[in-house]
KESERO-967812 format. One record per residue (C-alpha): x, y, z. Coordinates in nm, 2 decimals. Layout:
- X  Y  Z
...
//
This chain:
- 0.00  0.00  0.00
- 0.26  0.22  0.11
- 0.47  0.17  -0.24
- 0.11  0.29  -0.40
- 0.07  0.58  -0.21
- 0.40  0.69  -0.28
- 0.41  0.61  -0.66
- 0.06  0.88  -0.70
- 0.29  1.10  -0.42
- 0.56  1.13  -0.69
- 0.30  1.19  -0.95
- 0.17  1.50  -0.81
- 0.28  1.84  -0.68
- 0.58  1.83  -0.88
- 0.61  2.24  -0.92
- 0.62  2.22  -0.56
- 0.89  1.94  -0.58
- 1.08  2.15  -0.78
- 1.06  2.46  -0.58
- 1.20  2.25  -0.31
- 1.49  2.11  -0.47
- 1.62  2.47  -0.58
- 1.58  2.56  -0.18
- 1.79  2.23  -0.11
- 1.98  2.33  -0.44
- 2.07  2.65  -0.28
- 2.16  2.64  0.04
- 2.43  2.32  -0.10
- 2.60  2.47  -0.35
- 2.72  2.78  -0.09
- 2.78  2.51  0.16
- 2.98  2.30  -0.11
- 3.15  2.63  -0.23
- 3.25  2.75  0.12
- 3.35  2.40  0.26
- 3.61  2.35  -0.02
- 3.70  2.71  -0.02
- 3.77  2.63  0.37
- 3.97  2.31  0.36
- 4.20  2.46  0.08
- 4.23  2.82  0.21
- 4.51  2.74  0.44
- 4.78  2.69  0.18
- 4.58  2.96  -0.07
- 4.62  3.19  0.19
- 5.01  3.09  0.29
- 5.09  3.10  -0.03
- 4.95  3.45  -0.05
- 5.09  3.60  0.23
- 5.43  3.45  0.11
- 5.43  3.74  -0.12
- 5.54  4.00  0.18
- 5.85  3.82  0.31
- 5.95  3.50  0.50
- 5.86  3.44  0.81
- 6.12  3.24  0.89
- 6.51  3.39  0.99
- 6.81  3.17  1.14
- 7.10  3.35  1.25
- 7.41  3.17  1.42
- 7.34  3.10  1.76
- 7.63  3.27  1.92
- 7.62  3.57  1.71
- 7.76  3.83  1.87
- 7.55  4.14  1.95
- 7.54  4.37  1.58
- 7.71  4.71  1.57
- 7.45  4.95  1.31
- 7.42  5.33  1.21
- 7.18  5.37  0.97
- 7.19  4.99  0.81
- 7.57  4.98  0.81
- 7.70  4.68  0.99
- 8.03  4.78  1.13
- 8.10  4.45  1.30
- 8.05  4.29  1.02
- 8.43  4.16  1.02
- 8.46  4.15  1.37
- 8.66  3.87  1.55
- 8.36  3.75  1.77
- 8.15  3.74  1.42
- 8.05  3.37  1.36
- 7.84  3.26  1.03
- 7.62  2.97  0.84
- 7.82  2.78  0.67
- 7.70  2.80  0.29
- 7.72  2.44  0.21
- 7.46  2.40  0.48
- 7.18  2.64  0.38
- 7.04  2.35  0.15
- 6.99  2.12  0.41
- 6.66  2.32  0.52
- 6.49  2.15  0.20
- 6.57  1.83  0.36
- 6.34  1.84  0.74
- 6.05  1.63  0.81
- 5.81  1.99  0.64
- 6.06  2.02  0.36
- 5.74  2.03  0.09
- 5.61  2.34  0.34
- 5.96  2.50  0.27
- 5.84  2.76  -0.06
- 6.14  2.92  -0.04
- 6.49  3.06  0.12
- 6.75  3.32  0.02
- 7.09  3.33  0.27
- 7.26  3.70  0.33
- 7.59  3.80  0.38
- 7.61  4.16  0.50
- 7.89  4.38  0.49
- 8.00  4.77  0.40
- 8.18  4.90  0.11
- 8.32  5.24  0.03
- 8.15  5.44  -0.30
- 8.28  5.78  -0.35
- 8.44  5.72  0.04
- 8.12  5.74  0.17
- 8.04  5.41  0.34
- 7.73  5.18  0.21
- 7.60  4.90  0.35
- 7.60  4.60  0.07
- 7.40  4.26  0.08
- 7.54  3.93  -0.15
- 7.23  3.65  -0.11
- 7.09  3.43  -0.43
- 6.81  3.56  -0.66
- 6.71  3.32  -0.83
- 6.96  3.06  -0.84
- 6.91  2.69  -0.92
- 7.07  2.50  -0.60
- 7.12  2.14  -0.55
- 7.01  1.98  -0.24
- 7.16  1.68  -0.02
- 6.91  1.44  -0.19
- 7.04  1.54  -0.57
- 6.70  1.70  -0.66
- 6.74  2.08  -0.83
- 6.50  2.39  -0.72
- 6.53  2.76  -0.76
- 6.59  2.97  -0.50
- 6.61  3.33  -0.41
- 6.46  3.70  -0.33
- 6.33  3.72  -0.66
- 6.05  3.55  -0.55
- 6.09  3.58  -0.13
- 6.06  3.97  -0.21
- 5.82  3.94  -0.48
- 5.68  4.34  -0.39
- 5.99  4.46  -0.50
- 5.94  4.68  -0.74
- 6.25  4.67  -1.01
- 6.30  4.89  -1.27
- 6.58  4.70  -1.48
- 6.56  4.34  -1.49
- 6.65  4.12  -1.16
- 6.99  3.95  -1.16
- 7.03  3.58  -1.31
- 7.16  3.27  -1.19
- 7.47  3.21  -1.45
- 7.48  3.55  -1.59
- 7.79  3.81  -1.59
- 7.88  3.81  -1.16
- 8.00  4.18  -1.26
- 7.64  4.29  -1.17
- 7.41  4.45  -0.91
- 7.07  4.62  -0.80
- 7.10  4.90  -0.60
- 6.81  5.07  -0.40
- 6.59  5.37  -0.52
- 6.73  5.64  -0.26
- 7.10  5.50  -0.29
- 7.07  5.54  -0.71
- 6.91  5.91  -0.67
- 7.16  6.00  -0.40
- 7.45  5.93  -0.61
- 7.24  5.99  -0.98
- 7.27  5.66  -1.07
- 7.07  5.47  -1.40
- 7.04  5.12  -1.50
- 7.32  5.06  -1.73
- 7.58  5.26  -1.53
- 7.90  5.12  -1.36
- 7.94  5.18  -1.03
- 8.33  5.17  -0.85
- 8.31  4.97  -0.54
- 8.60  4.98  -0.25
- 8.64  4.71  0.01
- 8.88  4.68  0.25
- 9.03  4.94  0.46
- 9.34  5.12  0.45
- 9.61  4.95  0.23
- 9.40  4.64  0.19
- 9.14  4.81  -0.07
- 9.01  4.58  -0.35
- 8.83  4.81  -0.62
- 8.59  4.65  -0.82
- 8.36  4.78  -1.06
- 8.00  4.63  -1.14
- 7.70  4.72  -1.36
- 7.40  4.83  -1.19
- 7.15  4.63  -1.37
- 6.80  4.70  -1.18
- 6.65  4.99  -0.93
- 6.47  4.85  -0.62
- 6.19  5.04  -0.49
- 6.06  4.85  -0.23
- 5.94  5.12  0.09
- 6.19  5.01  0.31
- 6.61  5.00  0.40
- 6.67  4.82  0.08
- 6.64  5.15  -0.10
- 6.99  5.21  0.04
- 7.15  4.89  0.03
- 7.36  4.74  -0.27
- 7.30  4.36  -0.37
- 7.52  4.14  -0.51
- 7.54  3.77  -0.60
- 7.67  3.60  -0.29
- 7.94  3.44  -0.42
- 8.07  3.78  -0.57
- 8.07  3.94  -0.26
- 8.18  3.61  -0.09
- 8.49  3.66  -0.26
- 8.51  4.03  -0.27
- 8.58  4.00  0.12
- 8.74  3.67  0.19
- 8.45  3.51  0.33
- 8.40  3.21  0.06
- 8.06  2.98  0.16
- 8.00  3.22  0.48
- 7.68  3.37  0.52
- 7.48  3.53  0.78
- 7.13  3.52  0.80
- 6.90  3.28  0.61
- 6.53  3.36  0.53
- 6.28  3.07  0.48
- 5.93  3.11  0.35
- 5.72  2.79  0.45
- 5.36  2.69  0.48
- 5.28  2.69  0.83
- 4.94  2.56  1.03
- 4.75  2.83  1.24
- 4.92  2.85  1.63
- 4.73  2.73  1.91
- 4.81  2.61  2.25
- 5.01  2.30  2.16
- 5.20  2.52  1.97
- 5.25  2.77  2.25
- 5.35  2.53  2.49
- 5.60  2.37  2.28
- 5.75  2.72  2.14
- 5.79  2.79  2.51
- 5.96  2.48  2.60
- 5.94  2.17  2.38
- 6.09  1.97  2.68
- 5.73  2.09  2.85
- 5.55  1.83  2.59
- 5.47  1.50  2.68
- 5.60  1.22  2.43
- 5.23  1.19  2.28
- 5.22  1.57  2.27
- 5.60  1.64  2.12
- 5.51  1.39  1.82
- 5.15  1.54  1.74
- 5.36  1.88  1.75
- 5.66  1.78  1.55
- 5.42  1.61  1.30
- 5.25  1.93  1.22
- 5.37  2.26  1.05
- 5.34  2.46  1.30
- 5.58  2.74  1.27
- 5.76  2.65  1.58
- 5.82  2.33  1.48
- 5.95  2.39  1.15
- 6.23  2.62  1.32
- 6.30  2.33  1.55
- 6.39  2.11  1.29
- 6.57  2.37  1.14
- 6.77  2.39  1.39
- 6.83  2.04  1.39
- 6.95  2.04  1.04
- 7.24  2.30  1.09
- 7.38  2.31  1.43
- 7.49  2.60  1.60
- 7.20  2.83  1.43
- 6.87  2.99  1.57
- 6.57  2.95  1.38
- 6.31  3.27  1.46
- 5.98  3.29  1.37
- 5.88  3.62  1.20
- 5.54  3.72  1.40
- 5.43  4.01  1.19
- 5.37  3.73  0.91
- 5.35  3.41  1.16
- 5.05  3.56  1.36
- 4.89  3.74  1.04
- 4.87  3.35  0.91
- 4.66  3.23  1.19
- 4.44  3.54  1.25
- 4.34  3.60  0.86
- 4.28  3.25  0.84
- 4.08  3.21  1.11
- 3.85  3.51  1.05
- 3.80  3.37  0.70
- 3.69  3.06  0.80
- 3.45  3.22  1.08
- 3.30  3.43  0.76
- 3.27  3.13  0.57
- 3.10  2.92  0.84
- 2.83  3.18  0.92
- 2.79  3.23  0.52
- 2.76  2.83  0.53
- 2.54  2.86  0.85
- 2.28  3.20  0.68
- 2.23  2.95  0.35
- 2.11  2.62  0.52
- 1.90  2.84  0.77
- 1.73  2.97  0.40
- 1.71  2.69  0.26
- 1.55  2.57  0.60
- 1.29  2.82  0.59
- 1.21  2.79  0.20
- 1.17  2.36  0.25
- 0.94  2.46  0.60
- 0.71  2.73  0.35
- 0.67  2.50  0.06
- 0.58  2.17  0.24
- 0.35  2.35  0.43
- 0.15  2.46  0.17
- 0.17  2.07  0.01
- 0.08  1.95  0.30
- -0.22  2.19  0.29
- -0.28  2.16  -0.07
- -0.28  1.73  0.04
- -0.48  1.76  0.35
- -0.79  1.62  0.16
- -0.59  1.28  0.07
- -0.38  1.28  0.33
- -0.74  1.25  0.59
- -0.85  1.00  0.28
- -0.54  0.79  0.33
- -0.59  0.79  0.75
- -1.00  0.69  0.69
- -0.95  0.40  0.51
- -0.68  0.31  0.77
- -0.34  0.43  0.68
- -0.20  0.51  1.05
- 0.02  0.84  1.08
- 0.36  0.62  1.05
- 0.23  0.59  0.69
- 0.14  0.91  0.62
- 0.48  1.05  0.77
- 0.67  0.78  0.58
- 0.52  0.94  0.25
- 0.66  1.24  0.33
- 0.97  1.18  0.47
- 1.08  0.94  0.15
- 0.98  1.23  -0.05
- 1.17  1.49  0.14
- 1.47  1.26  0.19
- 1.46  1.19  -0.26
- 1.43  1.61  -0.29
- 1.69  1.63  -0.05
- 1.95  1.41  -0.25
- 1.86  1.56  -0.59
- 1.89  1.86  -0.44
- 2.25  1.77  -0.23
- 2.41  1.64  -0.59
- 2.30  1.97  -0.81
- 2.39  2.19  -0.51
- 2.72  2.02  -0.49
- 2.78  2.00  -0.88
- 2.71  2.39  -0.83
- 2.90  2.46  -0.53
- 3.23  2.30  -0.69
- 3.21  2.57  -0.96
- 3.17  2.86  -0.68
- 3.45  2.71  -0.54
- 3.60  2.73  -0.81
- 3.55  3.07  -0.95
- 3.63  3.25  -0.55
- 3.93  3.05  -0.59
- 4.04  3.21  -0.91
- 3.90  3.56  -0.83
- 4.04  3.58  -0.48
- 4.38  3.36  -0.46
- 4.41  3.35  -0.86
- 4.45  2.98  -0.84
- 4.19  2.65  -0.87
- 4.03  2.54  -0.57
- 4.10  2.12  -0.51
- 3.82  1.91  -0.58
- 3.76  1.71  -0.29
- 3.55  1.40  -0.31
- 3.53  1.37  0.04
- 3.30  1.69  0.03
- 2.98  1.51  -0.16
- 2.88  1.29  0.10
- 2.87  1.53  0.36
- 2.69  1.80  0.16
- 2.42  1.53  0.08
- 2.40  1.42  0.43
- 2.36  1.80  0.54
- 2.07  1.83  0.24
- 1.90  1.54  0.35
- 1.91  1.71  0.74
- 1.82  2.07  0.62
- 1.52  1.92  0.41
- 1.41  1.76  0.73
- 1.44  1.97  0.96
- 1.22  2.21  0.75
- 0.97  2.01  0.70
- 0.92  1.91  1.10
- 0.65  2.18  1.14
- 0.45  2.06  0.81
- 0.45  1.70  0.92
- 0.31  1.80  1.25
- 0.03  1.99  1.07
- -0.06  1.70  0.90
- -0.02  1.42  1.19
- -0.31  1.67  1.34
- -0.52  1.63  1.05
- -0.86  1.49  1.12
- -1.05  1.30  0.88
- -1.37  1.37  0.92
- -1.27  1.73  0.98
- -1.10  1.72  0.62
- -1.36  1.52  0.47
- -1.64  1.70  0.56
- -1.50  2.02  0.60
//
């Protein structure tokens, strides 16, 4: 009987079937679009704050204390000065997160004389292609760690002429310099001067002291000084996970952490742990987090994914709404068959049972186009916003068809109550 009833159900009422599937339809494909959004926004939005800077630095841990007037490191040769070895910088894209590790660039700071006045000068890669222990080949450098940079030139290449440089905005005014001029370099002091002369091959405007520094290949400078594979600061750029209290604990003492606690720590990027295995990697160095970026990570991300989750939240309540207003009037529009079906002795398990196998069939249909939809959202505020695709994740469809299926009947708990009070000789006979 009950197969009947709900073959002449399915026959009827089917603008109202519709309108209820769009509802479902709806409030899915936002929940689809914002639920993939959320589980790829993480590394979306790493990889976009990557574009101002690292937010990683390691320095040598016994470092001594820096000697600066106005950018110009005056210890810079000092006997207590200790450094990175080179040969070691590599060995970053080798750690337990090396896949999280985007990018690094190593420094070597030191001054140089131009026209006697003293200038501070910077040799680090740019974009050079660097072999790691493992034997596999990427490209590393500022070109990309300092992607703001505005450069009017062209940026220095890995394998080009060494005989070149990029010189800040301020430094190239002060001293009415072009791109396409030489520039005479002085290092050394007193009898011990080395001149050399480069091309100045790009103009950085970037808003901060780089506009008054000089920057060389490393090697170049490396040599120009007698400090061949020394370097001293490193900057890494690596995907990190939001920081919460397992995080803070550890970054405060990782002996603190139980054994269960130091693995689930270590195992995840969290920027603290990232620098600890950093630290591992090359001895004697100090891996600090950058918090300006670190903590921007974890707050952006956060309030994105509170927007998206009350977005997610405003569209099921809708759709909520919409299924509760059009089964209501069904059931209305019904009431005649459904007090036929209880006279002749269909009992209200029955009667609900034809409605909830309806809802439950609108609420898949609707689940699959929502999610179908929802995918291309995705999709299209990944392109707009990060100007990449959003992943495809399977794992999504079974959840959003779940959550359709739960919307749909949730909104239809009032209806279904109107017509479990239906009497039949009420409907019948008016």
């Amino acid at each position: 009987m009950l197969i009947r009833m709900l073959k002449s159900s399915f026959t009827r009422g089917l603008k109202s079937k519709l309108l209820a599937i769009l509802a479902i339809t709806f409030g899915a494909s936002l929940a689809t679009a914002m639920l993939s959004v959320s589980l790829d926004v993480g590394d979306k939005m790493n990889q976009e704050l990557k574009s101002y800077g690292s937010n990683i630095v390691v320095v040598p841990e016994s470092e001594s204390l820096p000697v600066e007037i106005d950018g110009v490191d005056f210890n810079a040769h000092g006997a207590d000065k200790d450094y990175i070895s080179e040969e070691d910088v590599a060995r970053i894209k080798i750690i337990f997160w090396r896949h999280n590790i985007v990018n690094l660039a190593p420094y070597l700071k030191a001054s140089v004389k131009v026209d006697g006045e003293e200038i501070p000068i910077i040799g680090t890669w740019f974009d050079d292609e660097i072999r790691i222990p493992t034997g596999e080949k990427f490209r590393f450098g500022v070109k990309e760690i300092k992607s703001w940079w505005k450069i009017d030139g062209s940026w220095i290449r890995d394998g080009r002429d060494k005989n070149q440089a990029m010189i800040g905005e301020k430094l190239a005014n002060k001293f009415n310099l072009k791109v396409g001029d030489t520039i005479s370099l002085d290092f050394g002091q007193g009898e011990d001067i080395v001149n050399r002369k480069i091309q100045v091959i790009g103009i950085i405007n970037s808003g901060d002291e780089a506009e008054k520094q000089i920057y060389l290949p490393l090697d170049f400078l490396q040599e120009a000084v007698g400090l061949e594979d020394k370097v001293d600061k490193i900057e890494v750029s690596a995907l990190t996970t939001p920081v919460n209290d397992l995080a803070r604990k550890a970054q405060a003492d990782p002996e603190a952490l139980t054994a269960e606690e130091f693995e689930t720590w270590y195992c995840t990027a969290y920027v603290s742990s990232i620098t600890f295995q950093i630290e591992e990697a090359i001895s004697g160095v100090v891996a600090k987090q950058v918090r300006q970026i670190s903590e921007s990570e974890g707050k952006v991300l956060n309030k994105i994914q509170l927007l998206m989750l009350l977005v997610t939240i405003a569209s099921l309540i809708s759709s909520g709404l919409g299924i509760s207003s059009i089964m209501t009037t069904k059931v209305l529009e019904r009431k005649k068959e459904i007090g036929l079906l209880k006279a002749i002795g269909a009992s209200d398990f029955a009667v609900i049972a034809l409605f909830v196998i309806e809802i439950v069939v609108v609420g898949i249909i609707g689940g699959g186009l929502g999610y179908l939809l929802g995918i291309g959202f995705a999709g299209l505020i990944g392109q707009q916003v990060f100007g990449m695709a959003i992943a495809v994740k399977l794992i999504v469809m079974p959840f959003i068809l779940l959550l359709a299926v739960i919307v749909a009947l949730c909104g239809s708990i009032s209806p279904l109550r109107i017509a479990l009070k239906l009497e039949p000789a009420e409907v019948l006979h008016g």
